[in-house]
C-alpha positions as MATLAB code, in Angstrom:
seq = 'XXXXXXXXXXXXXXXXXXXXXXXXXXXXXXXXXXXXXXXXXXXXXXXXXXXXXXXXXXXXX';
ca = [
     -17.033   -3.722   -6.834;
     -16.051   -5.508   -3.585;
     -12.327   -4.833   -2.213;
     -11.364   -8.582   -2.965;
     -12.386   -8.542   -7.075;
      -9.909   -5.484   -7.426;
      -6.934   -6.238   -9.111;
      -3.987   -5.517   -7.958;
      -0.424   -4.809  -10.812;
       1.970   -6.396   -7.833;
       4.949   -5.524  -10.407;
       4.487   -2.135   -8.602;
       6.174   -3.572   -5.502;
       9.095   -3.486   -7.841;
       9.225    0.433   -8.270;
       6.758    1.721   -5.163;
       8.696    2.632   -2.566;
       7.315    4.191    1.286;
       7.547    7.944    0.556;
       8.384    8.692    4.060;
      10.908    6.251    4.659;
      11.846    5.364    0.518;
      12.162    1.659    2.359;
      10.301   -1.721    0.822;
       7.003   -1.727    0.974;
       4.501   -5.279    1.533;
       1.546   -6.080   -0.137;
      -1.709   -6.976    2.506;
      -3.560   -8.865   -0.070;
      -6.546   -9.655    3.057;
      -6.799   -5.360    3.632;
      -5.787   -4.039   -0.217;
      -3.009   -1.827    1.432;
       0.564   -1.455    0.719;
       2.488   -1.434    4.426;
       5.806    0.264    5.580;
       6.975   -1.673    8.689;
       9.570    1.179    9.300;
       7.329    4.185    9.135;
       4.294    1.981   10.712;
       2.003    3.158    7.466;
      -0.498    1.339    6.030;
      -1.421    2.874    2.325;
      -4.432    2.094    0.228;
      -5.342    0.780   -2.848;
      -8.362    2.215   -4.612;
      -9.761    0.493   -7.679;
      -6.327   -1.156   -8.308;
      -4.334    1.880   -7.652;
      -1.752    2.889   -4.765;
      -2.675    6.338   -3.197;
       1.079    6.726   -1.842;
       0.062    9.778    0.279;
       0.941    9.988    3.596;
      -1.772   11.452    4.765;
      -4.113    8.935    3.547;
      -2.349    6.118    4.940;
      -3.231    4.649    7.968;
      -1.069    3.968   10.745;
      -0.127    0.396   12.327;
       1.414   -0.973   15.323;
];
């Protein structure tokens, strides 16, 4: 499956919050991730699903 036929439940940006920094968290629609702007995270979504770990997430400028 490529990343851009995954579907994505964007109701979860209702309830998902960073774990680090419990702040809002974006949706990156072009990368599949789910960004924190204040903890500079970037966190995946496999096969539709968030992987809120931090140590999975990748880090942004």
């Amino acid at each position: 499956m490529k990343k851009s036929d995954q579907k994505v439940d964007l109701s979860l940006l209702d309830i998902l919050v960073c774990p680090l920094t419990k702040g809002p968290l974006k949706y990156d629609k072009d990368r599949l991730e789910l960004i924190s702007e204040k903890a500079k995270l970037a966190f995946p979504i496999e096969d539709g699903i968030p992987i809120m770990l931090i140590d999975k997430a990748r880090k942004i400028k």
